[in-house]
Structure formats: structure tokens, C-alpha cells
C-alpha positions as CSV (number, residue, x, y, z in Angstrom):
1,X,64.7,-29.0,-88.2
2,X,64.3,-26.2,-85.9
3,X,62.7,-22.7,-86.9
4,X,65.4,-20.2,-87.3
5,X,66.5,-17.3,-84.8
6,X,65.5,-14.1,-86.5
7,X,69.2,-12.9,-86.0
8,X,70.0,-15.1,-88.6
9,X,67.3,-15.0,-91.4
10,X,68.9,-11.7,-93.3
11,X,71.9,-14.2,-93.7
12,X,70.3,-17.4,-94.6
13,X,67.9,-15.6,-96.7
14,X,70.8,-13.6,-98.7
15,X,73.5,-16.8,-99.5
16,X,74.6,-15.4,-102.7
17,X,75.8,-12.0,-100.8
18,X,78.5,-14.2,-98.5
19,X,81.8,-15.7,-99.2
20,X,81.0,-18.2,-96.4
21,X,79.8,-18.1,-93.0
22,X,81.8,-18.6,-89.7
23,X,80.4,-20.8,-86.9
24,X,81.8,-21.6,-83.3
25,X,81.6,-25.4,-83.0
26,X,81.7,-28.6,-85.4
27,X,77.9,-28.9,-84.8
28,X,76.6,-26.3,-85.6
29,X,78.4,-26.7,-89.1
30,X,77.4,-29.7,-90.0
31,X,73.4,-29.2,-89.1
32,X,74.0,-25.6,-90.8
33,X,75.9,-26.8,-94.0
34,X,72.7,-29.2,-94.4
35,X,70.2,-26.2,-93.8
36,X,71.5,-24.3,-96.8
37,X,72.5,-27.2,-99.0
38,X,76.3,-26.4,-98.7
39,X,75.5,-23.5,-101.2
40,X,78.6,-21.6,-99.6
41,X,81.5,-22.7,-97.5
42,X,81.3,-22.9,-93.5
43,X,84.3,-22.4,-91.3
44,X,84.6,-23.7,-87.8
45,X,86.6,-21.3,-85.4
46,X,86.4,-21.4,-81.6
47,X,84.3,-18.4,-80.1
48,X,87.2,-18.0,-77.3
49,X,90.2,-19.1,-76.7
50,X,92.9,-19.5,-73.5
51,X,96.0,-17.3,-73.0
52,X,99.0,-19.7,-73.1
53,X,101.3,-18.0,-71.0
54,X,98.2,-17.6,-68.4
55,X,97.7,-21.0,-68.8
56,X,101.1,-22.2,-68.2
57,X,100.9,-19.7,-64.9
58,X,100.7,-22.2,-61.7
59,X,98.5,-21.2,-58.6
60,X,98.6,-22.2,-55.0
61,X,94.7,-22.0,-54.6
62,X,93.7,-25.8,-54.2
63,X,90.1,-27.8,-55.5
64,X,88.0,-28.4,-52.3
65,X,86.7,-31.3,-52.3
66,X,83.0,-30.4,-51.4
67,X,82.8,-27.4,-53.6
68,X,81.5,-27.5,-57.0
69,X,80.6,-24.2,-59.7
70,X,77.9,-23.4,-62.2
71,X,78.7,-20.2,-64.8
72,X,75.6,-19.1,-66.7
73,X,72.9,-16.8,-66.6
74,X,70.3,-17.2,-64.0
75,X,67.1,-18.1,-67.1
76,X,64.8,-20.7,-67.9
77,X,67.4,-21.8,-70.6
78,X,70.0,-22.8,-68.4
79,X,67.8,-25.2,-66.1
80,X,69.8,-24.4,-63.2
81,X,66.4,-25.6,-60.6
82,X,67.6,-29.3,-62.0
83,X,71.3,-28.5,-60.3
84,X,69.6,-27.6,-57.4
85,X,67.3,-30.7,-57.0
86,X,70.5,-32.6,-58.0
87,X,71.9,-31.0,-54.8
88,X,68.6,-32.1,-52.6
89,X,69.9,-35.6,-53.8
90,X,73.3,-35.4,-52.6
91,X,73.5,-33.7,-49.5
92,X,72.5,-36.2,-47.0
93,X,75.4,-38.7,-48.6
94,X,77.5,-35.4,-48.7
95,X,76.5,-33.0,-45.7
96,X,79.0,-30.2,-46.3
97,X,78.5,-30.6,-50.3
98,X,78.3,-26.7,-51.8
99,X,76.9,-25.7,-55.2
100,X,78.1,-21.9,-56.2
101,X,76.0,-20.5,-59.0
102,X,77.6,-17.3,-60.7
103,X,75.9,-14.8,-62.7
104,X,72.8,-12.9,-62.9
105,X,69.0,-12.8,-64.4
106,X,65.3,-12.7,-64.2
107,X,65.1,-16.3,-62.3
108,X,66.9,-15.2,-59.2
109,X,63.8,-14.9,-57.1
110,X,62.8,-18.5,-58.5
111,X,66.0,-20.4,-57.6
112,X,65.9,-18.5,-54.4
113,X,62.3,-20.2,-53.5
114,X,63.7,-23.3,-54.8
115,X,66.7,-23.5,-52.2
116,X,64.2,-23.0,-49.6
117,X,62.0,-25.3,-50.6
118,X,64.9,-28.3,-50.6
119,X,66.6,-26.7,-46.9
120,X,69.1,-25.9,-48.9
121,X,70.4,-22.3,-48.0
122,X,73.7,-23.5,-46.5
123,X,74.7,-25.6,-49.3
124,X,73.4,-23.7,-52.9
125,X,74.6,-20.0,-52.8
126,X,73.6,-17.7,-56.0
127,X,76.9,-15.7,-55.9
128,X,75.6,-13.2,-58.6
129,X,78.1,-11.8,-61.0
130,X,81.7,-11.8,-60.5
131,X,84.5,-9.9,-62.6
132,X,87.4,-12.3,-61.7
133,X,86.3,-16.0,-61.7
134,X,89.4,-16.8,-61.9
135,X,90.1,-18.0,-57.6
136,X,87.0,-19.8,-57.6
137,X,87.2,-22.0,-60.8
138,X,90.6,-23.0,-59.1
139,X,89.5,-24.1,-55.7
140,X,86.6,-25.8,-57.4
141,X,86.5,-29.9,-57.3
142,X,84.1,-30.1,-60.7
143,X,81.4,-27.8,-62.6
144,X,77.7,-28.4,-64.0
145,X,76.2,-27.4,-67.0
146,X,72.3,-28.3,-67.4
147,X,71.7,-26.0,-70.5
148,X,68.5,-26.8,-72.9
149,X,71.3,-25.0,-75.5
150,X,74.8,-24.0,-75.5
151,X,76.6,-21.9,-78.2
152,X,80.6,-22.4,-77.9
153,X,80.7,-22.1,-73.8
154,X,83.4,-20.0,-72.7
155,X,82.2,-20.8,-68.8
156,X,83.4,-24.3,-69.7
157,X,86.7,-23.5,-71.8
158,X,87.5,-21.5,-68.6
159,X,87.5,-24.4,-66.1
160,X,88.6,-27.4,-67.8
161,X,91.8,-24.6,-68.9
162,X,92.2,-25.4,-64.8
163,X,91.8,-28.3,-64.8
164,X,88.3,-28.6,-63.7
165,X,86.7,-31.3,-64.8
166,X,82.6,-30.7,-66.3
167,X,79.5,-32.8,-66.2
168,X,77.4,-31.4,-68.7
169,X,73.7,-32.3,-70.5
170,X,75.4,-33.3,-73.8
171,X,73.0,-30.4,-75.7
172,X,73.8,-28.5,-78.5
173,X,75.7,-26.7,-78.9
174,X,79.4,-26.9,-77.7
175,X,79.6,-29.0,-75.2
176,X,80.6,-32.0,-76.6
177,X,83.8,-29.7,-78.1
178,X,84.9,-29.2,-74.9
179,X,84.0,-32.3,-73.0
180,X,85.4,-35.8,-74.1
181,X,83.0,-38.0,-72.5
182,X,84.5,-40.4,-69.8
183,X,88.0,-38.5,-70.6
184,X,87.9,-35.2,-69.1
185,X,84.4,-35.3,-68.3
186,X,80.6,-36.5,-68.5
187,X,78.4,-35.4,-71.1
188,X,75.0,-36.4,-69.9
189,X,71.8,-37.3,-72.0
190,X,69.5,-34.4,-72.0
191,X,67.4,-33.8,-69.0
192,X,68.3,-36.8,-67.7
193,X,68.6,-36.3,-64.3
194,X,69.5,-39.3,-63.2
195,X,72.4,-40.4,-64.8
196,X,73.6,-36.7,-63.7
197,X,73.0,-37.7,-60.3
198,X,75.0,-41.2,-60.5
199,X,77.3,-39.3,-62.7
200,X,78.5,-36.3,-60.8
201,X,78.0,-38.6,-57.1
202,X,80.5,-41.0,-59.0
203,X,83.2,-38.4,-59.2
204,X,82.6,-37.1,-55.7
205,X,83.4,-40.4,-54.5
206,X,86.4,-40.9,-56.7
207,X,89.7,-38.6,-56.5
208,X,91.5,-40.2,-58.3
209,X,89.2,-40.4,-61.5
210,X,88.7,-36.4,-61.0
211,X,92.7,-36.1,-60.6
212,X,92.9,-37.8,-64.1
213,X,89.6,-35.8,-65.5
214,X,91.3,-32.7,-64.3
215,X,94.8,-33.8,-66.4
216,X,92.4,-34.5,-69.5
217,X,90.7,-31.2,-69.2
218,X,94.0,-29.3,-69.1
219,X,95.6,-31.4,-72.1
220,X,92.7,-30.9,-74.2
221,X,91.8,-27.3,-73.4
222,X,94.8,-26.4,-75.4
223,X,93.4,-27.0,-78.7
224,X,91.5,-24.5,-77.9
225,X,94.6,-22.1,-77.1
226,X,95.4,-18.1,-79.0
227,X,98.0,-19.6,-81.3
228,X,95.9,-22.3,-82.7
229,X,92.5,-20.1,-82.7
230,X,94.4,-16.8,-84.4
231,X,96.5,-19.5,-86.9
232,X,92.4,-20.9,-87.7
233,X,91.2,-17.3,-88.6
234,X,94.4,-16.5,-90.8
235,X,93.6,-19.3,-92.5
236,X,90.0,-18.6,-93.3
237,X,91.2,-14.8,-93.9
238,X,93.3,-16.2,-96.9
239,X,91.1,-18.5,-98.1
240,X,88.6,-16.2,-98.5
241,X,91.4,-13.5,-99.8
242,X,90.5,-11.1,-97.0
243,X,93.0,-8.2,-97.1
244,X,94.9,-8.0,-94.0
């Protein structure tokens, strides 16, 4: 029942022009086919995908146990100040705990106070943007996601593709596509910090449940791989009779 983005209205307010409309995530069909009263079809096709053969590619970098990864812009949106309190929370039962935040935006100077404000400068780094991600998603024992909204999150197809296992508020949308709760992963009630603290603290303390998160995350990221995601756009292509 939310207002719709303004991106959107010429769409939504023009049905009869479309053939259908193509959304990232199971979700966002079903809320959206109830929005226009299934007046035209709505496909479901991944907004990324993962290179098989870059998949199947094995690496000698290692998770560290004490390191764990956030991918998202630095904004309101992606709550990252409840990742760093969460960090406050778990540093005197972990003392050389790390939290490395990658990417870039107007609440930089916020987080920055924030870190200071919980002693926290030598255990939450703001890394900025990086090009590559690809080194530190590997040595990386788990990931956080504290999003108010997700589209289709490419930050998370990334890691659990390595087999890094993601505790995420269970918003919409996406993450719930990517994250099988207590399979590869934790999707957490939104906002609740809490249960993100026991949640993420219980897989710190347990390597072996991470070791078999990390095997789920790898398994299931491959639904997600270029054969399957190309094969689901052919098949949209010739059902809408698209010339190729």
C-alpha cells in the first residue's frame, strides 16, 4: 500500500501500452501484480547474475575469522549506524572483531562520528569504494545487510557466490531470494536489533554452522547463475514474440 516512486507512474499509469512488465524478485511481483489487478503479465528475472566458470575458479585467499563486510551505499536507507552499534555490542566478547564497510555517500561524516562515539576506530573501517571486491568478499567470515529496502542485491549474490554466508533485515525487496533463512543464512525481522545481535554472535561462535552456511550459500547462488538467467529472458523474449 505504499505511494509509488515517480520512476514508475508513466508505466503504471499507461498498462494498456505494455506487453508485460519485468521485475527483479518474486516479491516485488506478487505485491505489484496486486497493484494493477493482473491487467498485464509480470515476469520475474534476476537483476544480476554469477559467471559460472568464475564461479567454479578456486582461490587460495581464506575467511578470517574476525572479519566480517557490508556492500552498500553510505545513506540513511541502508542503516549502516545499526551495524555499527551492533559492533559496540560485540567487541568486548570479540576484541579483535572487524566490520569493513565499502562504498561511498553523503553519511560518511555521520558514521565517522558514530565510530568515535562507540571507541570503535580500530575495529569499523569505512573502506570507501573499491573496483575489485572480489579479495575481500573471500577472506570475509560473514556479511550484513541492515537495509530499510533492497531491490535484487547484487552485494549479496556476490558473497554468498563465495560462499559467504549473510545476515540480513529480511526487508523488501530481495533478500529473502538470496537468503534461505537458517540454511545459508539469517534473515532478521526488521530493525530488530536484537535478534541481529544473537544472530550474527551465534555464528561467530560457531564454525561449523558458518562452514555449512557457506556450502548453502554456494549451492544456492547458482540459481542465480548466466545460463539460467539468459535461458529466463529467452523465454520471456518468446513469449512476448520479441524479435531476436
Amino acid at each position: 500500500h505504499s505511494e509509488i516512486k515517480q520512476a514508475y507512474k508513466p508505466v503504471l499509469d499507461n498498462l494498456s501500452r505494455y506487453s508485460g512488465i519485468i521485475v527483479s524478485t518474486e516479491q516485488q511481483k506478487t505485491d505489484l501484480s496486486v497493484k494493477i489487478n493482473n491487467v498485464i503479465p509480470i515476469y520475474v528475472i534476476p537483476a544480476g547474475y554469477i559467471d559460472t566458470n568464475e564461479s567454479h575458479h578456486s582461490s587460495d585467499n581464506k575467511p578470517l575469522p574476525n572479519k566480517m563486510i557490508s556492500i552498500g551505499r553510505y545513506s540513511p536507507e541502508k542503516k549502516l549506524g545499526h551495524q555499527i552499534e551492533l559492533m559496540s555490542k560485540l567487541v568486548p566478547a570479540f576484541p579483535n572483531l572487524q566490520l569493513h564497510l565499502f562504498g561511498f555517500g553523503k553519511e560518511e561524516t555521520h558514521y565517522r562520528k558514530l565510530i568515535a562515539q562507540y571507541h570503535l576506530e580500530n575495529h569499523v573501517f569505512l573502506r570507501g569504494f573499491i573496483y575489485d571486491l572480489n579479495q575481500e568478499i573471500e577472506t570475509a567470515y560473514l556479511s550484513l545487510l541492515t537495509s530499510k529496502m533492497e531491490g535484487f542485491n547484487l552485494g549479496v549474490l556476490e558473497t554468498i557466490a563465495k560462499g559467504v554466508p549473510t545476515v540480513s533485515y529480511d526487508t523488501k525487496y530481495g533478500p529473502s531470494e538470496l537468503i534461505v533463512n537458517h540454511k545459508n543464512g539469517f534473515l532478521i525481522e526488521q530493525d530488530n536489533k536484537e535478534q541481529l545481535y544473537h544472530s550474527v554472535k551465534k555464528l561467530l561462535l560457531d564454525s561449523n554452522l558458518r562452514e555449512q552456511f557457506s556450502k548453502e550459500s554456494i549451492k544456492h547462488a547458482q540459481i542465480f547463475n548466466d545460463k539460467n538467467v539468459f535461458d529466463t529472458w529467452l523465454t520471456v523474449f518468446r513469449t512476448l514474440k520479441v524479435n531476436l
